[in-house]
VOTI-76758 format. One record per residue: x, y, z of N, C-alpha, C, O in turn. Coordinates in steps of 0.001 Angstrom, whole numbers, plus 500000, padded with zeros to 6 digits. Example, Ala and Ser with C-alpha at 12.3 -4.5 7.8 and 13.67 -1.06 7.14 Angstrom:
! residues 2
513190494310507800512300495500507800513200496700507800514236496681508465
512850497750507080513670498940507140512900500030507870513409501138508039
! end
This chain:
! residues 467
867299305274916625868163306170917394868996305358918380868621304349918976
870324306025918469871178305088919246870326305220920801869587306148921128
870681303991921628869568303884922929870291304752923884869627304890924912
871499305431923908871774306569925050871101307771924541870317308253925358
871191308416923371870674309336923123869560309173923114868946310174923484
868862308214922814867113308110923254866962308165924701865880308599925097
867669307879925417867187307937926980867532309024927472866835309502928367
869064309914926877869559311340927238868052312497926675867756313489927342
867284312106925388866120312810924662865454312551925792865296313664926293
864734311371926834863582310841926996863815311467928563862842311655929293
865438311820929080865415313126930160866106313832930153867010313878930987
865969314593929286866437316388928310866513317119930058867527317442930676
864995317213930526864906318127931078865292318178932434865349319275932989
865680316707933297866836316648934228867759316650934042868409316864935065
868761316416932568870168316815932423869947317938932328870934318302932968
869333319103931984869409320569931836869287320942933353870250321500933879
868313320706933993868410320908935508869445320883936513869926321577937409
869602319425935778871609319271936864872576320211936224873404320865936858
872441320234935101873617321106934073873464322567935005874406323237935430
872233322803935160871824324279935867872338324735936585872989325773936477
872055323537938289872300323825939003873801323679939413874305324349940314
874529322668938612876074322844938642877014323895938574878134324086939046
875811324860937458876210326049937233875992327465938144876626328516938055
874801327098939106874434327865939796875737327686941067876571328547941348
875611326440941635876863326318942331878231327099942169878798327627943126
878727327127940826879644327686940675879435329319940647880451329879941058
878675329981940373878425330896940243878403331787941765878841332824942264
877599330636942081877034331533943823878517331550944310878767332600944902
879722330566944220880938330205944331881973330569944767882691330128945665
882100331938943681882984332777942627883658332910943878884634332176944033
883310333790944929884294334451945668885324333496946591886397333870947065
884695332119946727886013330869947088886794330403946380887919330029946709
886335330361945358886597329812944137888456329997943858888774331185943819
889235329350943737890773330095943339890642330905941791889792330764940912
891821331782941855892038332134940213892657332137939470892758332768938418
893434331025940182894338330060939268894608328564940174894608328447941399
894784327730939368894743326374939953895825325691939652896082325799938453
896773324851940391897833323703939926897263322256939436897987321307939136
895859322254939408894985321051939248895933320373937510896566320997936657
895737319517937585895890318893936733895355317514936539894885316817937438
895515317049934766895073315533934604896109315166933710896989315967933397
896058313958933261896629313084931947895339312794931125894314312142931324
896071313932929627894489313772929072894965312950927702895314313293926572
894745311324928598894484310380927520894056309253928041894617308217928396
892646309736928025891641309166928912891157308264927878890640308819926909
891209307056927873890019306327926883889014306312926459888128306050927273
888601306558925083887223307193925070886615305253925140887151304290924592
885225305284926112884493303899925794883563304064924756883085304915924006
883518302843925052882678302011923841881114302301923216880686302350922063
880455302473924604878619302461924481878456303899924884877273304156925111
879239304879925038878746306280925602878238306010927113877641304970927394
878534307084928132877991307168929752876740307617929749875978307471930704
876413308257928562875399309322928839875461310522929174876555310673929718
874670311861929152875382312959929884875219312879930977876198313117931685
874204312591931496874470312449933488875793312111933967876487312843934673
876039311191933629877177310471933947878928311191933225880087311251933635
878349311514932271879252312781931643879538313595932552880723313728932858
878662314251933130878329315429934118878891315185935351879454316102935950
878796313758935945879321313777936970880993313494936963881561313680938039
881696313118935972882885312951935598883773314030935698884860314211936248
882799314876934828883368316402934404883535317094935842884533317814935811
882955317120936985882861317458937898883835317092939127884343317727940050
883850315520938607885309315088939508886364315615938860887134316331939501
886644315310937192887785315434937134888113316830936297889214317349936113
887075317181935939887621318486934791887252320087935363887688321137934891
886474319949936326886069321595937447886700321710938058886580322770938672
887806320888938436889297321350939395889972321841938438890872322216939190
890426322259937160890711322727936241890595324304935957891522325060935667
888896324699936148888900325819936195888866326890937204889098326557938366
888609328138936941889353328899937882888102330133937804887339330169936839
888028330899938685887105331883938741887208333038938030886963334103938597
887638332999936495887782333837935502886630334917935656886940336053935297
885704334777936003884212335274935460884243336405937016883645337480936974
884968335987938223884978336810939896885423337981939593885839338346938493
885330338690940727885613339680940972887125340316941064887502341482940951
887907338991941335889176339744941562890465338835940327891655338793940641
889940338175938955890532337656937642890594339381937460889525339899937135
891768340284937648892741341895936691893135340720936056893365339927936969
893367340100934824894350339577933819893416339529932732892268339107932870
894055340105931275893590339985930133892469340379929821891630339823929113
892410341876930627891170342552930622889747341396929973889269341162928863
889537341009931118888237339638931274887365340534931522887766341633931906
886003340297931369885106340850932185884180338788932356884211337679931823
883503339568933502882690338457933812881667338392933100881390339438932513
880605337017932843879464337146932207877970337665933596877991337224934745
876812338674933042876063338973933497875183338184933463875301337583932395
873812337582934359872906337138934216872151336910932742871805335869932182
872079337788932492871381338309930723872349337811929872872041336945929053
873654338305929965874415337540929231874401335852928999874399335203927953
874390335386930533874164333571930172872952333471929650872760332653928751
871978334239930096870964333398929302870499333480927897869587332832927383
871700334884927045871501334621925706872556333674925283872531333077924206
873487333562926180874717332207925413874229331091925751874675330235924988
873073330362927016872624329561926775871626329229925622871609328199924949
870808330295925532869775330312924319870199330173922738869632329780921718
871391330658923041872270330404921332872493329117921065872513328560919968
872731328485922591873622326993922100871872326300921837871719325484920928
870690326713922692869386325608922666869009326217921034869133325316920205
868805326857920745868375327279918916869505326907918074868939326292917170
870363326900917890871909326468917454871790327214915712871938326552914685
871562328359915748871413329013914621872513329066913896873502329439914526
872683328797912684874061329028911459873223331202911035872557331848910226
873802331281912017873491333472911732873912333890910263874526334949910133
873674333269909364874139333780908162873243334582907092873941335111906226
871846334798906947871312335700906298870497336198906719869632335644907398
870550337845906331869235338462907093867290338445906156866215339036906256
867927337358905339866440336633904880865943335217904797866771334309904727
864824334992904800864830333314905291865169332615904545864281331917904055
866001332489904253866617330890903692867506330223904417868726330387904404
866520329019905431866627328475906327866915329078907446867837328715908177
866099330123907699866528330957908806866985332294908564867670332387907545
866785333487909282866644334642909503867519335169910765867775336360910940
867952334094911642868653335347912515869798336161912838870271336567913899
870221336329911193871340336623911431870409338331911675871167339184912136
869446338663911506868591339889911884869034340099913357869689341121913562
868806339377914296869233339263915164870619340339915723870775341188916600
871570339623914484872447340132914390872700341478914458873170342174915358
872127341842912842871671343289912432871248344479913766871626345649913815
870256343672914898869868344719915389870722344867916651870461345758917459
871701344046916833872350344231917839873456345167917155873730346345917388
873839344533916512874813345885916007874243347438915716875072348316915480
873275347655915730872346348676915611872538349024917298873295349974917497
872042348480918350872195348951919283873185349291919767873196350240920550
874047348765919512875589348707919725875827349988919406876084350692920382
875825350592918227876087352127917726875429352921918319875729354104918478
874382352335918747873803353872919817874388353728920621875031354765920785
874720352758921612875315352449922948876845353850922794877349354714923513
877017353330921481878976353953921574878424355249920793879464355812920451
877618355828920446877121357083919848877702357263918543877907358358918019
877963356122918035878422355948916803877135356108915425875974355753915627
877612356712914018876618356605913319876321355590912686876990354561912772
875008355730911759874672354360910936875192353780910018874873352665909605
876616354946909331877441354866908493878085353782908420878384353315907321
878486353057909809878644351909910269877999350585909965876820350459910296
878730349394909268878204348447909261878739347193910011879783346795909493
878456346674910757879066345345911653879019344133911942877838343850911745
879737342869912415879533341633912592879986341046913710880397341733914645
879971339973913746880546339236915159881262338535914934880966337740914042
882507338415915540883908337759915453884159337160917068883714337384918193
885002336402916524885490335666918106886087336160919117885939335705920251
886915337261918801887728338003919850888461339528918891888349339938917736
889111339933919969889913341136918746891200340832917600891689341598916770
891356340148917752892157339217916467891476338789915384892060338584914319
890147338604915538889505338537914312888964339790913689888961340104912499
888552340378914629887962341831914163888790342535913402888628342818912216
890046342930914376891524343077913426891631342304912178891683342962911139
891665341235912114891968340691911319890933341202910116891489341677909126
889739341157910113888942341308909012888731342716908812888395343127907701
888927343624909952889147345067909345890510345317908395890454346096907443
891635344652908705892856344763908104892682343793906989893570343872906140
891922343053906812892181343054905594891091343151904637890923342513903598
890440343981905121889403344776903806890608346181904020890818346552902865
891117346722904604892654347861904578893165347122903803892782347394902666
893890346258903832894618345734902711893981345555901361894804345472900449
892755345476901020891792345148899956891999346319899802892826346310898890
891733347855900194891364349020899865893038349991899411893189351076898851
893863349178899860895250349661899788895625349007897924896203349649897047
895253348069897853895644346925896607895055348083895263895573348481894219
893570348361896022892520349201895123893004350406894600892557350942893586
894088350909895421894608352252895276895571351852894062896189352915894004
895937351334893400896981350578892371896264349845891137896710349126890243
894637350432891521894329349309890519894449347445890565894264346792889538
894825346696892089894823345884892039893772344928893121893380345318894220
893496343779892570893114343111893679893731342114894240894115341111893638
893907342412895858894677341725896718894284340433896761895122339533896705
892993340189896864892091339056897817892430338170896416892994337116896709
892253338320895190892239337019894249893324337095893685893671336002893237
894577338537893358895430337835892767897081337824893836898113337375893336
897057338407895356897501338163896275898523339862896209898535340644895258
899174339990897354899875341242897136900715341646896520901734340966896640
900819342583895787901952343031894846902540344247894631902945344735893576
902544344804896054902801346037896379903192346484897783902140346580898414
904091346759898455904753346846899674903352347963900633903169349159900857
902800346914900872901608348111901725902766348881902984903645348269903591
902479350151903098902695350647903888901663351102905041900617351728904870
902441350441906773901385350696907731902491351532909072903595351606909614
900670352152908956901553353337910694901167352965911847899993353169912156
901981352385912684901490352485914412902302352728915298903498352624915025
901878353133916656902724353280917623902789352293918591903889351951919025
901464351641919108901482351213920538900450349948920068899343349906920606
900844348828918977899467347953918448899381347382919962899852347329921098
898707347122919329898343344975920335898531343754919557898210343718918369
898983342854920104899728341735919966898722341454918751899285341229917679
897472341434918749896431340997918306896365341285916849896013340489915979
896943343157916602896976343689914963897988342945914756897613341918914190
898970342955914917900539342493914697899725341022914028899260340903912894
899739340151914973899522338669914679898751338899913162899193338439912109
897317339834913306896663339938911585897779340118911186898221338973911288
898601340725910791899572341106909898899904339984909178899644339633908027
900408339586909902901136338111909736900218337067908726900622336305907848
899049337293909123898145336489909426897848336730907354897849336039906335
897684337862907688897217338523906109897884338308905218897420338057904106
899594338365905572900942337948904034901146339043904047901436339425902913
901159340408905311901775341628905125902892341727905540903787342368904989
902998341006906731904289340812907695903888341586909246903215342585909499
904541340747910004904237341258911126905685342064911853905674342436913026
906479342183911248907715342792910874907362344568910046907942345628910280
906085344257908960906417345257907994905363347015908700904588347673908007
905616347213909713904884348494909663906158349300910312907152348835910871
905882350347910111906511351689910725906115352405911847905029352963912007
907175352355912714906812352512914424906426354695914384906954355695913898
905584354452914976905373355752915273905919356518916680905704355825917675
906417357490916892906833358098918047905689358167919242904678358778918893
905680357869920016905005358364921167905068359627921614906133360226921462
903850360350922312904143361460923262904985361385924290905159360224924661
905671362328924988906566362115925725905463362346927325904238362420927424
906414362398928243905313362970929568904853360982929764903629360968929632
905110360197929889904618359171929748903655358881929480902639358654930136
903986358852928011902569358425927363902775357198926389903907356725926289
901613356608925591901485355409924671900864356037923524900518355347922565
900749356892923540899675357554922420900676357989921147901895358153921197
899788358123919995900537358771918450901166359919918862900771360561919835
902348360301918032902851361765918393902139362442916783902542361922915742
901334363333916721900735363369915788901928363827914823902146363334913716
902716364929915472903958365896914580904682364372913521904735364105912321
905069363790914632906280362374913932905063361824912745905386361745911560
903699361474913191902900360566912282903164361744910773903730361448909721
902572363015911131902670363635909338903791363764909266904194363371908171
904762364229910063906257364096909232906356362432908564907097362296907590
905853361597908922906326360114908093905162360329906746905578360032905627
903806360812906876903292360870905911903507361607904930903027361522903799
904660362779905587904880363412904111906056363071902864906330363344901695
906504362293904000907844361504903298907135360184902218907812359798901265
905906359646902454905403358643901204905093359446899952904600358807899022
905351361048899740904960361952899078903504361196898349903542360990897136
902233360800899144901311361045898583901204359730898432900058359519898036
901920358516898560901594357282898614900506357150899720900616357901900689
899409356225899671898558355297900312899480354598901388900503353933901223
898748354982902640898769353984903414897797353571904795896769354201905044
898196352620905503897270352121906337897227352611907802898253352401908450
896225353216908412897252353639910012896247352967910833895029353107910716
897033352011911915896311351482913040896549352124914386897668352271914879
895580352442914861895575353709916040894579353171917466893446352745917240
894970353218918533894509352578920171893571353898920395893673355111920213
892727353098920828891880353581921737891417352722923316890287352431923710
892559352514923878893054352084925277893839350913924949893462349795924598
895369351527925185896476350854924983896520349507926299895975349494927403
897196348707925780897243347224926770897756347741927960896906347463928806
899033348574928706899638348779929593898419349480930657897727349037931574
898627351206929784897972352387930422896908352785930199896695353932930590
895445351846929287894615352418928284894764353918928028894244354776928742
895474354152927013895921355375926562895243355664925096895344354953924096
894687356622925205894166356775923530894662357923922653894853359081923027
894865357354921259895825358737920532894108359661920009892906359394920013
894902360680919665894210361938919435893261361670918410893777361782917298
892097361365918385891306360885917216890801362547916068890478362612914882
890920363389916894890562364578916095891952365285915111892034365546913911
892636365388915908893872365714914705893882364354913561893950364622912361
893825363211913918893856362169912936892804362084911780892837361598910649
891629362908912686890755362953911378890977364108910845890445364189909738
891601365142911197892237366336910380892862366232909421892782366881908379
893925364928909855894716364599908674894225363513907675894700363201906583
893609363233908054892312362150907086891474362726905973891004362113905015
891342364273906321890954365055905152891841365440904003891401365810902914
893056365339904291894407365738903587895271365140902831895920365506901851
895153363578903769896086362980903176894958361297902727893795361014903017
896088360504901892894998359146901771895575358211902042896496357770901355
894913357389903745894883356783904239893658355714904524892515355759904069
894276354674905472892871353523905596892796354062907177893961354359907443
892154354266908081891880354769909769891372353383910407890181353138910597
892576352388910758891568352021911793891825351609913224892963351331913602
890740351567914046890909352005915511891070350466916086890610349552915401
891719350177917334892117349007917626890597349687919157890991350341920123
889936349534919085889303350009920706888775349006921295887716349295921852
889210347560921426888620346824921982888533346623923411887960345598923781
889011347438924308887874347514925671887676349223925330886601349793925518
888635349764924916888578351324925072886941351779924484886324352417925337
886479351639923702885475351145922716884336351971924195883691353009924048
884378351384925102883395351611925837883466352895926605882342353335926844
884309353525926997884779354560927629883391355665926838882764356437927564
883103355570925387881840356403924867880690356265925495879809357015925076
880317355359926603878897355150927246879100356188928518878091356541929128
880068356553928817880203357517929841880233359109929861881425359322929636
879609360377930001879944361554929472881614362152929967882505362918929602
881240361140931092882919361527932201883740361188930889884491362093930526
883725359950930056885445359730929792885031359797928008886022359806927278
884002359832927481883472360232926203884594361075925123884807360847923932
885123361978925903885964362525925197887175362313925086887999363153924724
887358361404925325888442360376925075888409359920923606889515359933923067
887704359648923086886931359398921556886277359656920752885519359062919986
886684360924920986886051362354920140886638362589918763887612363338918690
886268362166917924886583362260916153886757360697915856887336360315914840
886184359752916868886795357718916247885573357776915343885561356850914533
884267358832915235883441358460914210884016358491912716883320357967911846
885151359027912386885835358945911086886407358231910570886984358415909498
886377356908911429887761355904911239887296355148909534886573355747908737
887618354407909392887195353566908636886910351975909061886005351165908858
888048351981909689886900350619910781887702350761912511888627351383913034
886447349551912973886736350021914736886823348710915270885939348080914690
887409347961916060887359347126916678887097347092918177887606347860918993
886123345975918478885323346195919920885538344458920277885443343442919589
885874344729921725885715343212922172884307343267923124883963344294923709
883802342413923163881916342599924328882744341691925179882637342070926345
883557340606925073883649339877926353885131340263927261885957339703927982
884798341744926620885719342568928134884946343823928676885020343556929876
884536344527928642884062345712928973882426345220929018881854345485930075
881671344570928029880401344569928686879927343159928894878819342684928643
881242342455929525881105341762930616879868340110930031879050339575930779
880099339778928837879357339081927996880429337335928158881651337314928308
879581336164928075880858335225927832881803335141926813881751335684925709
882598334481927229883997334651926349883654334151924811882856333279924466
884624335092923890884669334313922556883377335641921727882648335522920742
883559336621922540882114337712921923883628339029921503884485339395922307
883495339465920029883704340766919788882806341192918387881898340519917898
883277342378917936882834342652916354883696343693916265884505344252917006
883125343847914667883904344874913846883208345675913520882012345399913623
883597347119912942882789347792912231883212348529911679884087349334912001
882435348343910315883569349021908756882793349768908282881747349242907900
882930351264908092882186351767906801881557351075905714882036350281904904
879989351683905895879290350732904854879737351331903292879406350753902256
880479352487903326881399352696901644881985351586900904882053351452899682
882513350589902087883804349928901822882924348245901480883393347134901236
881927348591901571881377346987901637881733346403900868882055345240901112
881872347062899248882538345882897725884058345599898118884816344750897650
884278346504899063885431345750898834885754344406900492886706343641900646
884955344552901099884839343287902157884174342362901591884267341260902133
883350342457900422882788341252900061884077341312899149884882340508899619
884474341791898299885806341004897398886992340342898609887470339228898395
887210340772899290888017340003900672887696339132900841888513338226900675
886093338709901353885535337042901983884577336862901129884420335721901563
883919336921900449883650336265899625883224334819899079883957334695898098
882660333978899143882597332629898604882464332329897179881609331452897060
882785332565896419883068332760895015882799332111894764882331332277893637
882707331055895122882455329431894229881934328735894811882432327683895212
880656329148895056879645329127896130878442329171895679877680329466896600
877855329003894610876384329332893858875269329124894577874188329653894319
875543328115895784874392327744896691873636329405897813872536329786898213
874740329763897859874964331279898386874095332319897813873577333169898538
873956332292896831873527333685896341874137333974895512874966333157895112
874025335229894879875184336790894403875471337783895728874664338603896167
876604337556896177876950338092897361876923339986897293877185340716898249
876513340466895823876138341949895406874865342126895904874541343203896405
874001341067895815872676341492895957871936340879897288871000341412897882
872427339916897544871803339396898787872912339304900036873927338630900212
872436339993900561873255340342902003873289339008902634872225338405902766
874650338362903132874685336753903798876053336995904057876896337312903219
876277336770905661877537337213906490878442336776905912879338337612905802
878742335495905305879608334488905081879986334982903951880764334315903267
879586336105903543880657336788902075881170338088902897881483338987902117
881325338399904142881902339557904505883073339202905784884083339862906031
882682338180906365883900337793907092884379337047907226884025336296906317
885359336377908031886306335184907707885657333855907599885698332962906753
884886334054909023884298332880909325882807332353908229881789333021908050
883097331086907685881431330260907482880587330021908208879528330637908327
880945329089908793880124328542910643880355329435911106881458329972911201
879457329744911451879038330948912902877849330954913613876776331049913019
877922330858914859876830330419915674876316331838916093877136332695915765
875151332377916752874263333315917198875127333950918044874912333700919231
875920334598917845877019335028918829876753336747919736877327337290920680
875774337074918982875479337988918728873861338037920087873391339165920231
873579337563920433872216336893921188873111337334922902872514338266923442
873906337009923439874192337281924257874220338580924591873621338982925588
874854339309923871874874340741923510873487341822923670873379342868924311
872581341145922871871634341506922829870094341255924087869042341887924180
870541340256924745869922340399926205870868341252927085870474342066927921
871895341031926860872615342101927830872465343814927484872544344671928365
872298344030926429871866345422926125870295345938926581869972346977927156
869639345056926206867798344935926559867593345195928062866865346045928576
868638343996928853868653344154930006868957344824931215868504344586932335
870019345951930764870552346519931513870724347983931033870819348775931971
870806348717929376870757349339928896871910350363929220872900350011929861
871708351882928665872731352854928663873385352966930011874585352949930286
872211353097930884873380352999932369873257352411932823873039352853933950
873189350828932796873781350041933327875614349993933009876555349734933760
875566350269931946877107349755931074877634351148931509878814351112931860
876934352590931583877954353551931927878017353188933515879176353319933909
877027352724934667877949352447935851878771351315935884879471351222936892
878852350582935188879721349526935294881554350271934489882681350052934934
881250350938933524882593351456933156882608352662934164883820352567934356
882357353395934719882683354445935874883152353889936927884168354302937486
882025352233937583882378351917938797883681351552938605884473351855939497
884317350628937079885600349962936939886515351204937180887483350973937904
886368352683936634887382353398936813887547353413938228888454352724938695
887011353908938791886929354606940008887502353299940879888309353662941736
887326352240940857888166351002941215889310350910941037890101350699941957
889796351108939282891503351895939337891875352471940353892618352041941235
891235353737940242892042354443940851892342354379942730893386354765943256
891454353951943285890885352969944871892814352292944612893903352514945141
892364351553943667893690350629943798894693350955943534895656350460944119
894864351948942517896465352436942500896505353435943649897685353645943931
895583354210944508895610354797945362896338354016946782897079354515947630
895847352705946672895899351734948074897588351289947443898496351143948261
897778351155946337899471350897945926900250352196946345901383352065946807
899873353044946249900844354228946660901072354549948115902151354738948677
899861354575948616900153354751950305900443353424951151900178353179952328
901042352683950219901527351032950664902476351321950691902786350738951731
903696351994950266905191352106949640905551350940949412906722350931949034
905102349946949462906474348917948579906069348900947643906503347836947202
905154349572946474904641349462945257904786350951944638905053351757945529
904692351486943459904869352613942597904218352229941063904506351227940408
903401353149940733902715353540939401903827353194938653904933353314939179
903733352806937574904931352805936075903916354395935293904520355315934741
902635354371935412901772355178934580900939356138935523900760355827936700
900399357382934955899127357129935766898372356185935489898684355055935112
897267356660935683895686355964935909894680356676934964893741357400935291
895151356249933505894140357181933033892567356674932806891758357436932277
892179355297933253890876354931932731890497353507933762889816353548934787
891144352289933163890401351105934156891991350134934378891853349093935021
893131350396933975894147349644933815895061350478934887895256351693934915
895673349241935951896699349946936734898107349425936540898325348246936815
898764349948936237900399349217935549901405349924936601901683351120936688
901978348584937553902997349227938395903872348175938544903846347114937920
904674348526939428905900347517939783906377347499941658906101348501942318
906887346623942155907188346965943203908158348161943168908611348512942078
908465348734944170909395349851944519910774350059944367911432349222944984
911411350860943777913009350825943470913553349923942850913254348746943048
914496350318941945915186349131940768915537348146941326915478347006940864
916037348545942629916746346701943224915861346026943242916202344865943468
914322346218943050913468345092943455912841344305941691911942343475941554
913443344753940924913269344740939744913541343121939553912620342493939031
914371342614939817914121341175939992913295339914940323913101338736940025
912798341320941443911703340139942462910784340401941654910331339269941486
909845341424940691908646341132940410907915339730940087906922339385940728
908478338924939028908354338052938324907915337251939588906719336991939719
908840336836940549908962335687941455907335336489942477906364335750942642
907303337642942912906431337873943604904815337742942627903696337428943034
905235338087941372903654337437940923903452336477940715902316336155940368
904484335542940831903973334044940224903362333799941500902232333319941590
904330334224942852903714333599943997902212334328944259901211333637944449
902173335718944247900817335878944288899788335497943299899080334912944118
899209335377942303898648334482941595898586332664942114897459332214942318
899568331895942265899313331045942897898676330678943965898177329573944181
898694332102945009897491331902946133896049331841945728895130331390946412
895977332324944600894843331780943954893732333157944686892535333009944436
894076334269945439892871335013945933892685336680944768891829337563944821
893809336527943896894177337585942755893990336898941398894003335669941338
893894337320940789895195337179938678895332338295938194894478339066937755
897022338450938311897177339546937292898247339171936445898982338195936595
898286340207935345899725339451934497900641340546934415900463341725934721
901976339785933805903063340729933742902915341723932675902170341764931695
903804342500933115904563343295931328905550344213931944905762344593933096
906164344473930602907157345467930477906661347059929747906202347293928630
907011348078931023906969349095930635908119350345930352908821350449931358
908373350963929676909357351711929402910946350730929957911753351238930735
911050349899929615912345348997930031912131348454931887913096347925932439
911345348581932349910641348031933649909622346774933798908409346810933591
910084346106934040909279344988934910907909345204935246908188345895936226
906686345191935253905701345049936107904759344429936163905008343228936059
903269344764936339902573344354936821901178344924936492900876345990937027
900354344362935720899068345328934952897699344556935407897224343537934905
897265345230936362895560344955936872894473345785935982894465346965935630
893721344902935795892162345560934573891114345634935325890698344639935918
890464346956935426889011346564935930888314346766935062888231347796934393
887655345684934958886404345410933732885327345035934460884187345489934367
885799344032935327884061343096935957882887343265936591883169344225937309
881663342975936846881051344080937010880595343557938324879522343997938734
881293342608939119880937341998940669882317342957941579882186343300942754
883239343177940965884185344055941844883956345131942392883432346174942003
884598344646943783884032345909944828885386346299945760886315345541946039
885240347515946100886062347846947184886877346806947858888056346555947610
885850346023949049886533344986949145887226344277948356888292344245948971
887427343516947165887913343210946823889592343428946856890607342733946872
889202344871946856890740345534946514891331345732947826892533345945947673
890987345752949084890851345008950440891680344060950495892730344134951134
891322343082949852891671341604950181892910341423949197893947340902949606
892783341827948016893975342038947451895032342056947850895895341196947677
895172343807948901896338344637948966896754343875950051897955343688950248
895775343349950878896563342274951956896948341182951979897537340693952943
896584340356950497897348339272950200898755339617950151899703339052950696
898712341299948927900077341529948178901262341394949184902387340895949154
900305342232950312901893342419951896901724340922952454902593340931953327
901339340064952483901463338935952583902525338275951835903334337489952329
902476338646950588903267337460949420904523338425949925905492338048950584
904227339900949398905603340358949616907115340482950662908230341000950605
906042339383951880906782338851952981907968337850952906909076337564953359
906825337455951882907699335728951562908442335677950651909048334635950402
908625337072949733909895336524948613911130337238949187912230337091948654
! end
């Protein structure tokens, strides 16, 4: 054995200690911590010759690479609907990386935990009151989930023609319905050889809304006279989390033939609450659902899944598949992840999840999505009786989307968030709403408090001094 790694083996258990407490440091931290940094390096660092070791790794990383990061995981990161990781949570993402499991079959050949897997997704459906009809996996974020729900939709669209997509490629103009995607379906599109160009925009409700106009959706469906197609539908839109009508959609799901699937990756959670539950009243019909865990239940980054009708399974294994793979199995008869989704390598991703559910259970996750609403609204409340700020939306759930006050100031947004974000005591990000400029805060995290939104609103009249 090379002699650093014999001496890094021979003290495992003081590099894990320092690793610990580095981490504890940062943690206890959070609230000094900036949440965004100008830190920088030149990263073309020489790699040496004999290895430092990790100690010495550790202390490097500390001079030069922890000025880098930023308090993503605090209380006051509103950008890119983040949630922070929970206690339970690190210690199943540490435990994933110390077992370093390949999660790929739920029987032993060389391992079993992709079971693991199995039962988290099991809990998962009770959590969202979803049925067993449901079958699910773990993906990296909502771009993959998307991605592998859309294209077992695309597999099931090919099927409608008698063809298969996945081996002999597309040969038929799929037709898709949306109103309000996320960057995330779009990119699958692309991603798949459908086009991220090729869907058909759906009308919105009026009254400011983001949601399907159901009237416009069947007037377009009656015009395919009876052609197949695909409809991707929000269940909490990026701006306003806005969700379209899941019960008329499954009305028309009886009628007409379509693929249903739901983009709900923070919305997803709003079902652990009885308050906002009905928000997602008929998503049990979809045909698949997309969920992100490392926004809403607050898990480390790089955690979502999917979940597809277990009807549709021949045709997700004809999608991913390893065909030429004999070491594998018969992907008909022996259940092994790596014939149902994109990914081969896949680590225990699923383990984090599953201490965080054990640990904290049904209401923990419904006060953490109530406390996030009720934090909205604290804060778009403290924006309104501020006047230099105004709603673009209401407040229908955990997302506050506004802009400073009156069109003349329509300029300054940009310049006033870069500068606030740079103070480093906020993060939020931009967007454009209805042809407006603004400004979109998420509450997801589950350390945010009142104060917070305190310290915020008095940075904001601070910055808004200075532009």
């Amino acid at each position: 054995m090379n002699s650093v790694l014999q001496h890094d083996l021979n003290n495992f258990e003081n590099i894990l200690e320092k690793a610990k407490q580095h981490g504890i440091g940062f943690l206890n931290n959070l609230e000094n911590i900036p949440t965004s940094t100008k830190a920088t390096i030149e990263p073309d660092r020489t790699l040496n010759e004999l290895g430092l070791g990790s100690l010495e790794a550790l202390k490097e990383f500390n001079e030069r690479m922890a000025p880098l990061m930023v308090a993503s995981p605090g209380p006051r990161y509103w950008g890119f609907v983040t949630g922070g990781s929970t206690p339970a949570s690190i210690v199943g993402d540490w435990l994933a990386s110390v077992y370093d499991q390949n999660a790929q079959s739920i029987k032993a050949q060389g391992g079993a935990s992709a079971l693991i897997e199995f039962e988290t997704i099991n809990l998962l459906l009770q959590l969202l009151g979803l049925p067993k009809s449901f079958m699910g996996g773990f993906v990296t974020g909502a771009t993959m989930s998307n991605f592998t729900s859309l294209g077992v939709a695309r597999q099931w669209f090919g099927a409608q023609f008698g063809k298969d997509f996945a081996k002999n490629g597309i040969t038929e103009t799929i037709n898709i319905f949306t109103a309000t995607p996320h960057s995330s379906a779009v990119k699958s599109l692309a991603m798949l050889g459908i086009g991220s160009q090729n869907y058909s925009v759906i009308k919105t409700l009026e009254d400011n809304r983001e949601a399907i106009d159901v009237v416009d959706l069947e007037e377009k469906i009656k015009a395919l006279n009876g052609k197949p197609f695909i409809l991707i539908s929000s269940a909490g839109t990026v701006n306003t989390a806005d969700f379209d009508d899941f019960v008329a959609i499954a009305e028309l799901k009886e009628k007409h033939n379509f693929w249903w699937h739901i983009d709900a990756a923070f919305g997803a959670f709003a079902a652990v609450s009885d308050k906002f539950k009905p928000l997602v009243e008929g998503w049990e019909n979809a045909d698949s659902i997309t969920v992100d865990c490392h926004k809403w239940l607050n898990v480390p980054y790089e955690s979502a899944f999917y979940l597809i009708k277990k009807d549709h399974v021949n045709l997700q294994i004809e999608t991913f598949q390893n065909s030429n793979a004999p070491y594998l199995g018969n992907p008909l008869e022996n259940f092994n992840y790596l014939n149902v989704l994109p990914e081969n390598s896949r680590r225990l991703r699923a383990l984090p999840v599953w201490f965080s559910l054990l640990a904290y259970g049904k209401e923990g996750f419904c006060d953490i999505v109530e406390s996030s609403a009720s934090l909205a609204l604290h804060f778009g409340n403290a924006l309104i009786e501020d006047d230099s700020f105004e709603l673009l939306a209401p407040i229908r759930l955990n997302n506050v989307c506004f802009t400073l006050k009156g069109d003349h100031n329509q300029e300054k947004v940009a310049s006033f968030l870069t500068l606030l974000n740079d103070g480093g005591k906020v993060f939020m990000t931009p967007t454009v709403y209805q042809n407006r400029k603004g400004i979109r805060a998420s509450f997801v995290n589950w350390r945010t408090t009142e104060n917070d939104i305190k310290i915020v609103i008095e940075e904001m009249r601070v910055t808004l001094s200075e532009i």
